[in-house]
C-alpha positions in Angstrom: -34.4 45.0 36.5 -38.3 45.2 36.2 -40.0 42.3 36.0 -41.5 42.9 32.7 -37.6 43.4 31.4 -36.4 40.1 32.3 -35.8 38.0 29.2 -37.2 34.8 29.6 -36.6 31.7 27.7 -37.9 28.5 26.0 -37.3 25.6 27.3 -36.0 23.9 23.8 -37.7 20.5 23.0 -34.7 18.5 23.6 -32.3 17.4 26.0 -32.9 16.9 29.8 -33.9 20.3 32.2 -34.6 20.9 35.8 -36.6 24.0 36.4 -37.3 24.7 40.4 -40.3 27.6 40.9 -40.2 27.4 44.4 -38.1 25.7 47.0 -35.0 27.0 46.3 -33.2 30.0 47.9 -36.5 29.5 50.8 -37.7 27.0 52.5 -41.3 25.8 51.7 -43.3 26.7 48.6 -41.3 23.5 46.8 -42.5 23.4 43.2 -40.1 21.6 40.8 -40.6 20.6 37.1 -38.2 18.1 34.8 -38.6 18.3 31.3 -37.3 15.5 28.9 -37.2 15.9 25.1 -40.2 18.3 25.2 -42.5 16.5 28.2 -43.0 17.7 31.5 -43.5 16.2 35.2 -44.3 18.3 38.4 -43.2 17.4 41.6 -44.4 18.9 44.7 -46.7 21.9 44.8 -46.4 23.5 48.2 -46.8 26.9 50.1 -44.8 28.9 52.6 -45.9 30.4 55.7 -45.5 34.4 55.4 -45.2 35.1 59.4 -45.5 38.5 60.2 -43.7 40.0 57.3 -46.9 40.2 55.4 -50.1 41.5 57.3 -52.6 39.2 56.9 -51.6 37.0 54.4 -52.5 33.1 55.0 -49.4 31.6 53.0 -47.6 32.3 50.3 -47.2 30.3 46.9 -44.9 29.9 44.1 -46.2 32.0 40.7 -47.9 28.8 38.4 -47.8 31.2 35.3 -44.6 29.1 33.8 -46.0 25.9 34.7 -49.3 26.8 33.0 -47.7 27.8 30.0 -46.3 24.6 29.7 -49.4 22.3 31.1 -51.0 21.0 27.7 -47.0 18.9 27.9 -47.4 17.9 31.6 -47.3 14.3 31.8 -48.0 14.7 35.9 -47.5 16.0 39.2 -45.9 13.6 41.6 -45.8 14.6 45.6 -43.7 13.6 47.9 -45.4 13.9 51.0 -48.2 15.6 52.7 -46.8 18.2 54.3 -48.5 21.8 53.2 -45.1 22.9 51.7 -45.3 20.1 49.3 -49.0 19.7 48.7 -50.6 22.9 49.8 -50.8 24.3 46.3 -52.3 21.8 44.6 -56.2 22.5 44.8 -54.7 26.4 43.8 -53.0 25.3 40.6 -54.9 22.0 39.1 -57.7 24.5 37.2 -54.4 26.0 36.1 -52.5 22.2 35.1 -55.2 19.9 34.6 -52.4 16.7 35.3 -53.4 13.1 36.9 -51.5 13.4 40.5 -50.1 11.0 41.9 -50.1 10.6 46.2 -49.7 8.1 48.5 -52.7 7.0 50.6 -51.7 9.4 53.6 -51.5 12.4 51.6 -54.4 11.7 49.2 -56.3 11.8 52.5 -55.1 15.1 53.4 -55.6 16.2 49.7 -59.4 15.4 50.0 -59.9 18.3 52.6 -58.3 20.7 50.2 -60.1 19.6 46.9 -63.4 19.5 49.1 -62.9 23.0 49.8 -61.9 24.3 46.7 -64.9 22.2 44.7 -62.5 20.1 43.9 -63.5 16.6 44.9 -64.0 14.1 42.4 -62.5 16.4 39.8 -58.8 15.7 40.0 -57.4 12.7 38.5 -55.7 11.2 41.8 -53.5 7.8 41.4 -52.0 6.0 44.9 -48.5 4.8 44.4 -46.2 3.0 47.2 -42.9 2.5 47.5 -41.6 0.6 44.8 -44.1 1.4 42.6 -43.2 2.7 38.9 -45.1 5.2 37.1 -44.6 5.0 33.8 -44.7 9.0 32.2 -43.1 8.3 29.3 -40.3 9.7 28.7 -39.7 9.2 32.0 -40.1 5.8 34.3 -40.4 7.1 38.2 -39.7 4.5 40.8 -40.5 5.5 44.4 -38.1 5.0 47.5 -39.1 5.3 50.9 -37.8 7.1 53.4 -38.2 8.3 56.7 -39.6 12.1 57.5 -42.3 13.1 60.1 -44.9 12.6 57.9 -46.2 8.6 56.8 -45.5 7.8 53.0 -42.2 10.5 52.9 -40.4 9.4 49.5 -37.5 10.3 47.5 -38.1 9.8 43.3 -35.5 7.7 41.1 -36.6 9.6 37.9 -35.4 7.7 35.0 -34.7 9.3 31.5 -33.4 8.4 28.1 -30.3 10.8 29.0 -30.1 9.2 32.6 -30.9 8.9 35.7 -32.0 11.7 38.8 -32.5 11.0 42.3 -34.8 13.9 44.2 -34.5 13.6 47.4 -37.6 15.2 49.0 -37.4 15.5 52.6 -35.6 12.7 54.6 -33.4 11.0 56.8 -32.6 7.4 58.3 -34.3 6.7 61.0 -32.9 3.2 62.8 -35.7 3.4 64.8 -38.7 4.8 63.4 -42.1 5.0 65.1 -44.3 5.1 61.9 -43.0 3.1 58.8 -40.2 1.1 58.5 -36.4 1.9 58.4 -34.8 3.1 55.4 -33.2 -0.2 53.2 -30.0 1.1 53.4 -29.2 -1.8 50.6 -32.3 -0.9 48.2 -30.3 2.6 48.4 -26.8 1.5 47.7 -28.1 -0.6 45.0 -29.5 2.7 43.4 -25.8 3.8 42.7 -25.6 1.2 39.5 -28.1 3.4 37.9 -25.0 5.6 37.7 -27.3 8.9 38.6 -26.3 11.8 36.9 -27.8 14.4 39.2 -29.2 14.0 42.9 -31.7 17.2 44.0 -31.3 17.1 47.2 -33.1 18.0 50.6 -30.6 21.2 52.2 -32.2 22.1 55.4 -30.1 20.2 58.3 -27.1 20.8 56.4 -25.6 22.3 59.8 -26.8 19.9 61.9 -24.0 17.6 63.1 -23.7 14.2 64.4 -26.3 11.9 64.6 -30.2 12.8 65.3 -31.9 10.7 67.6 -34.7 8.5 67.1 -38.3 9.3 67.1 -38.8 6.1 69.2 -36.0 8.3 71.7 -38.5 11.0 71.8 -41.0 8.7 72.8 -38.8 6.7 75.5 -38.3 10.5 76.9 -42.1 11.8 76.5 -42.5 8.7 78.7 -40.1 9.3 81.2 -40.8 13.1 81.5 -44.5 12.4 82.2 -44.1 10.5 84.8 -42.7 13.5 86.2 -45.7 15.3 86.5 -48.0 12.7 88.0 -51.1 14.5 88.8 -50.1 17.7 87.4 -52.0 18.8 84.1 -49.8 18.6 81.1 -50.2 20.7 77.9 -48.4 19.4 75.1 -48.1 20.9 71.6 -46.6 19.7 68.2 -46.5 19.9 64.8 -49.9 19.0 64.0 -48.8 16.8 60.8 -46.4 14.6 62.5 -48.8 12.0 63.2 -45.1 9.9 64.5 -45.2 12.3 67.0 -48.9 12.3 67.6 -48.7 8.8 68.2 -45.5 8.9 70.3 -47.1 11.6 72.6 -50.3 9.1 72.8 -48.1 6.2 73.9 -46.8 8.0 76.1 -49.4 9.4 78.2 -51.3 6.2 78.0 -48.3 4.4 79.4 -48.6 7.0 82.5 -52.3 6.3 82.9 -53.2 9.6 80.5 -56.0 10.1 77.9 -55.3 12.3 74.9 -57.5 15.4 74.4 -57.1 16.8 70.8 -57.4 20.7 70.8 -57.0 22.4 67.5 -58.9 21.4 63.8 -55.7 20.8 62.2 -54.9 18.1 64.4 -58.3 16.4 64.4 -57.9 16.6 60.7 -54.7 14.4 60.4 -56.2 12.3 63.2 -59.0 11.7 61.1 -56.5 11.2 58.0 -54.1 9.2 59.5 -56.7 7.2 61.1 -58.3 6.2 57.3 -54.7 5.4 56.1 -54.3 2.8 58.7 -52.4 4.9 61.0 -53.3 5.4 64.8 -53.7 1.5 65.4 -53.5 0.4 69.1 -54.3 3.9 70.1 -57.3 4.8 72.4 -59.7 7.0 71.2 -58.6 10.5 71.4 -61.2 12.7 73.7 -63.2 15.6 72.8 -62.8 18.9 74.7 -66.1 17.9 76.4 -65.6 14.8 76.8 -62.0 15.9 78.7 -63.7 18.3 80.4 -65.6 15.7 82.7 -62.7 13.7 83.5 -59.8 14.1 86.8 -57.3 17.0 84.7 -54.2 14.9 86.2 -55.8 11.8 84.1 -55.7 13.8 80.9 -52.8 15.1 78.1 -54.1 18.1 76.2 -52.3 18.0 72.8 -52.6 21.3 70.7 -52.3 23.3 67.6 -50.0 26.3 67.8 -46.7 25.3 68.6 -45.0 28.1 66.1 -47.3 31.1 68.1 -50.2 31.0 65.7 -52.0 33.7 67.1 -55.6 31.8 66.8 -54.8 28.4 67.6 -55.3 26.3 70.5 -52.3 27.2 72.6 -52.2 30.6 71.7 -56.1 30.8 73.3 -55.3 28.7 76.3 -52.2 31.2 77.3 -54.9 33.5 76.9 -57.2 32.2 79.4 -59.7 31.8 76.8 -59.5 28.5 75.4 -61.3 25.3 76.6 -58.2 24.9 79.0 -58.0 28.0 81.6 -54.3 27.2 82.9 -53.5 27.3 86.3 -50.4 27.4 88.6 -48.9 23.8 88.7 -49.4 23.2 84.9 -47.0 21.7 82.4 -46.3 23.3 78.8 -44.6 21.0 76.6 -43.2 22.0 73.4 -42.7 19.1 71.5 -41.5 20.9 68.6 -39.1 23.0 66.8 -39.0 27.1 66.3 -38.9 27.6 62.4 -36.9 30.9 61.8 -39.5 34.0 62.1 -41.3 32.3 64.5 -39.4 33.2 67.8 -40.7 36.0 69.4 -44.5 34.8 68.8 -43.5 32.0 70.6 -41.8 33.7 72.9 -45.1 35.9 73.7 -47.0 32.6 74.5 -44.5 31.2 76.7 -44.1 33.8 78.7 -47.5 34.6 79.5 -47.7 31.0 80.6 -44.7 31.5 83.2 -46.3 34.4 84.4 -48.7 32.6 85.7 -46.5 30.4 87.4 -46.6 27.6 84.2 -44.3 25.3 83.6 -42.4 25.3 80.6 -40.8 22.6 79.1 -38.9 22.7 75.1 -35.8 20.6 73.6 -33.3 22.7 75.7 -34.7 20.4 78.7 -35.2 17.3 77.6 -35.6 15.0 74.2 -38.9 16.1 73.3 -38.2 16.6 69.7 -36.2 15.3 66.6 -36.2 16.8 63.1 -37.3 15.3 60.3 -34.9 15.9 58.0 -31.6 14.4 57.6 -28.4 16.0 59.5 -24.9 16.0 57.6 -24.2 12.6 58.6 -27.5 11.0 56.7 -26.2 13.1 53.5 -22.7 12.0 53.7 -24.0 8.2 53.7 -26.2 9.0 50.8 -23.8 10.8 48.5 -21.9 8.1 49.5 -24.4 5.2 48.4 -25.4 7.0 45.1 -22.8 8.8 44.1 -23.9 11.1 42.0 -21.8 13.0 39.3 -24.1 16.4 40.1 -25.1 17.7 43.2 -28.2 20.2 42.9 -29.1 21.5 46.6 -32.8 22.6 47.0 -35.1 23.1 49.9 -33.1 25.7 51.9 -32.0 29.3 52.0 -28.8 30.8 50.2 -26.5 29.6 53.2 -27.7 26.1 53.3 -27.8 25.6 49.6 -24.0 26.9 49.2 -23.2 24.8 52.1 -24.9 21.7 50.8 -22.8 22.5 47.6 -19.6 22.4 50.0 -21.1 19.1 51.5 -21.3 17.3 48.1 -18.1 18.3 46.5 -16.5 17.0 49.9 -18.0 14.2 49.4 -16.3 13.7 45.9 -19.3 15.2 43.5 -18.1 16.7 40.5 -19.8 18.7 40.1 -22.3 21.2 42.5 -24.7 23.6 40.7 -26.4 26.6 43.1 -30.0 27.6 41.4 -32.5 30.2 42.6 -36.2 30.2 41.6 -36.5 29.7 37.8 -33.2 29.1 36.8 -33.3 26.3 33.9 -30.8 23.7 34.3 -30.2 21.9 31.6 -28.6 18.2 32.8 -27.6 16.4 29.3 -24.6 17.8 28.6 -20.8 16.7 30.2 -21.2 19.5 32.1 -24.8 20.7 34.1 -25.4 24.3 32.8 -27.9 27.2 33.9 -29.1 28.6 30.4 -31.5 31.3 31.2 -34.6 31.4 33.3 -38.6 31.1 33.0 -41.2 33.3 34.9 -41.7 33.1 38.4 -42.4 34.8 41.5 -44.3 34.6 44.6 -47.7 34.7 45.5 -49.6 35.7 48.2 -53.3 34.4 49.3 -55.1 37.1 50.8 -58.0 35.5 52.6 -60.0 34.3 49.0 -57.9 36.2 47.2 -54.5 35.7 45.3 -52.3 38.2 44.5 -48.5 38.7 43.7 -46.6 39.6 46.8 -45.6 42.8 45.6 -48.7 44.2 44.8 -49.9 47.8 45.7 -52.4 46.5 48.4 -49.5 44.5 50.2 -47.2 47.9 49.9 -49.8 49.8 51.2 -50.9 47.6 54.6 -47.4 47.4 55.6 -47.3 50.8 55.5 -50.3 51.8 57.2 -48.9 49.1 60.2 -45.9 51.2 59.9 -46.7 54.7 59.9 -50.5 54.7 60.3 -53.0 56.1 57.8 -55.0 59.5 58.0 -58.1 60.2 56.4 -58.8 64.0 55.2 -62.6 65.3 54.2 -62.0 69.0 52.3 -65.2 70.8 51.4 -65.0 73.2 48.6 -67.6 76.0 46.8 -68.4 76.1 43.2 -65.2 78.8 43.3 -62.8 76.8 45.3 -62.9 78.1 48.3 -62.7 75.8 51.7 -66.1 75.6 53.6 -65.6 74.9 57.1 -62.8 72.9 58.9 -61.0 70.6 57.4 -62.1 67.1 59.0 -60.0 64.6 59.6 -59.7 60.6 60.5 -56.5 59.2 62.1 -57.7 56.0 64.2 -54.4 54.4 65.5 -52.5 57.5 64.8 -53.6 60.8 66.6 -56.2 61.1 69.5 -59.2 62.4 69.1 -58.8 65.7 71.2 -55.1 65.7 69.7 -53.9 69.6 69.5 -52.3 68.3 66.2 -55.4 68.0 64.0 -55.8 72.0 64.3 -52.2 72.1 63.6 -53.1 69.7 60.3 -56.3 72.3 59.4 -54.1 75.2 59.8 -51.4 73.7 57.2 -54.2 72.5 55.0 -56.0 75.5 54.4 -52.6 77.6 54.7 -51.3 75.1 51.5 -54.9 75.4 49.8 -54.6 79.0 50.0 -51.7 79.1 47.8 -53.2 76.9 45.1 -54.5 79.4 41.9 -58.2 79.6 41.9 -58.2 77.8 38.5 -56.5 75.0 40.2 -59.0 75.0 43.5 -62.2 74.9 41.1 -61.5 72.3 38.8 -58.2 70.4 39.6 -58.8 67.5 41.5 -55.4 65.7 41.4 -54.2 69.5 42.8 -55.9 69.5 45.7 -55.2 65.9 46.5 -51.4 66.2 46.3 -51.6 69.8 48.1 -53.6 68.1 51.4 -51.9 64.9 51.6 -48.4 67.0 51.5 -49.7 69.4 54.5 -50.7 66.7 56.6 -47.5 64.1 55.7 -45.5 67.4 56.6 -47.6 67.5 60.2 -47.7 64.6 61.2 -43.7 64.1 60.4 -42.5 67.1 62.3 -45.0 66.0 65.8 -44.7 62.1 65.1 -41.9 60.9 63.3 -44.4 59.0 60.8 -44.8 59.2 57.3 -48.7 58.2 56.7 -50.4 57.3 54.2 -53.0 59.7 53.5 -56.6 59.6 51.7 -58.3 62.6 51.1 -61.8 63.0 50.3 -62.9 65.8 48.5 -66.7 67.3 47.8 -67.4 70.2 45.8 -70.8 72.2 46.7 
């Protein structure tokens, strides 16, 4: 069905709704809003990484255009953490919403850098909250509970209503042994249950994981151990550039084994200098410059970098190059303290391998404990279901097969009932039973440089297909009576060599097809000529190439 077909709904002014716009049937781009007899609350507003499906698209973003129809009745936005697919969207949609927000100290650092560059700064009405805090949005009362991620300040949202209570999870797990932050209180959490919560959204993206995931202070106990493996040997460590647990575990680390931490990559110095306002990164030395590294012994130094997913422009992608600050040599240690997100394997791949060609060292989780997820396995969702228990399960925060799994999970674990949304599906959550009763607007977004666009737009359709199949440019000269002056010219960078036999073959079919056209139709029918070329040289280039191009053709009449 067209997207103009659909028919959307209002939201009516009473009862209790849940209405995800992102987050759900993906994972990233989580955007969630509750309504409550006629007012609103956001929580989250994140992107998603598009990868290589989408030439040159930065990230991806859930369509606002629901969110600001209903913006004069939002009450707030409430984040969850700083990671970018919970808080990346925020300087994009605030002209849009126009709601206080509401952050902890950690992420309203990182916010700052995003306002800052989107003229932002000192604009948005930005409250700090803690765990335990309530914010009082009437009709709802919001108490925050901490919990552990791989981010400071991760916290799941007690949302309290007239109809009842709702526990979103955000992401989480319990960590015994946590190397930022405390532990979960596992007795705050069981406590929660005598709110008698009606729905719990929850986090789905371990939901295959089994067993128990190790500690981040296990991943620094290893990191310790496996660096004093390489003594004297320069090691070249990369992780996700947010974790700042990680960041500081890696530190530790290497200082314990006589090591200095070089930071290579923006992102990273960005959190550093985040985490370090927030009060993070006590104890730790001074990371060095790449200058400053570069005058020191390279066995007394850890090079920590940006690029652990492949990003084709980031640190580690540059130094597997040979052309970042770092030329790597035989003898060196790569250390990829980090996970492959799905759609991210071969780019990795690529970078690894043109590091063991030159006799590199490569070192990932199939080797040794060098990374833990943040998120919580089956085992941390079992205990919670178990604490709360929920009547209604709502999985979020994964694709279909976790989400339907989650649903599984929960009614295991003696839920109810277990609801399976997609991306503007409008649950309402008063009634005896959860239903779905229709769905808003929404879509996806793409950001195009300094541009945004819908992700199905023309432009996006038509760079895919010029990757694809290539692109070939025709200049047609015709006289006042239609008739073709000279050679056909023709443009085909990428496609067709320059001294190609083909391009005759293309001018042949050109002015063979142009030939045919009535004079009428030569002299004064534009849209003619165009369709008659570009069908000649499509017809071409298929039978000698096997392509199907797109084709511009640029006519002048003399």
């Amino acid at each position: 069905m067209a997207e103009e077909e659909k028919n959307y709904i209002d939201v009516p002014d009473q009862g209790l709704f849940f209405v995800p716009l992102g987050g759900v049937g993906e994972i990233g781009m989580n955007f969630y809003l509750y309504a409550c007899d006629g007012s609103w609350i956001a929580v989250d507003c994140g992107v998603g990484f598009a990868g290589d499906r989408f030439p040159g698209i930065d990230m991806l973003m859930p369509d606002p255009a629901f969110a600001e129809k209903i913006a004069p009745k939002l009450k707030g936005m409430i984040v969850t953490h700083a990671h970018e697919d919970h808080i990346g969207a925020v300087a994009s949609f605030w002209p849009l919403l126009r709601c206080p927000v509401f952050v902890s100290a950690f992420a309203a650092e990182m916010l700052e850098a995003r306002l800052d560059e989107s003229g932002l700064l000192g604009r948005v009405d930005i409250h700090l909250f803690e765990p335990g805090d309530l914010l009082e949005l009437f009709p709802f009362e919001i108490e925050s509970v901490a919990m552990n991620h791989s981010i400071p300040e991760s916290c799941s949202l007690l949302i309290k209503t007239p109809y009842g209570a709702l526990f979103h999870t955000g992401d989480w797990r319990f960590d015994a042994a946590p190397v930022i932050g405390a532990p979960v209180d596992l007795k705050t959490i069981k406590t929660l249950k005598n709110e008698k919560i009606m729905a719990l959204i929850g986090d789905s993206t371990n939901v295959f994981v089994e067993g128990d995931i190790p500690s981040e202070t296990d991943v620094k106990e290893a990191l310790t151990e496996l660096f004093a493996d390489y003594k004297d040997r320069r090691l070249i460590v990369t992780c996700f550039a947010s974790n700042v647990g990680r960041i500081e575990s890696i530190a530790e680390a290497a200082e314990k084994n006589g090591r200095t931490v070089c930071l290579l990559g923006r992102s990273l110095w960005r959190v550093e200098g985040a985490g370090r306002a927030a009060g993070y990164f006590r104890g730790i030395n001074v990371f060095l410059t790449e200058e400053e590294a570069a005058e020191c012994d390279p066995g007394s130094i850890l090079y920590l970098c940006t690029g652990c997913q492949g990003e084709p422009k980031a640190a580690l992608s540059n130094i597997s190059y040979g052309t970042g600050p770092v030329k790597p040599v035989k003898g060196d240690v790569v250390v990829f303290s980090s996970r492959v997100i799905p759609g991210n394997e071969q780019a990795i791949a690529n970078i690894q391998n043109r590091f063991i060609s030159k006799g590199i060292e490569i070192v990932t989780g199939k080797d040794a404990l060098v990374h833990v997820s943040g998120h919580c396995g089956r085992r941390d969702m079992e205990k919670l279901y178990t604490f709360l228990k929920p009547k209604t399960a709502v999985p979020v925060h994964g694709e279909a097969a976790h989400l339907y799994e989650h649903a599984d999970l929960a009614r295991a674990c003696g839920v109810q009932n277990a609801v399976i949304l997609k991306d503007g599906d409008v649950l309402r959550l008063d009634t005896s039973v959860p239903e779905i009763i229709g769905e808003v607007q929404t879509g996806i977004l793409a950001r195009d440089r300094k541009q945004i666009i819908p992700l199905n737009a023309g432009i996006l359709k038509q760079r895919r297909r010029m990757i694809d199949d290539g692109t070939v440019v025709a200049t047609v000269v015709l006289d006042k009576t239609g008739n073709l002056v000279g050679d056909v010219q023709f443009s085909a960078v990428g496609l067709i060599a320059a001294n190609d036999p083909v391009l005759s073959q293309m001018n042949a079919a050109v002015q063979l097809e142009l030939s045919g056209l009535s004079g009428a139709d030569r002299r004064e029918n534009d849209q003619a000529v165009f369709d008659t070329v570009k069908a000649a040289v499509r017809h071409v280039v298929m039978e000698t190439h096997g392509r199907r191009p797109l084709v511009d053709v640029h006519l002048v009449r003399i």
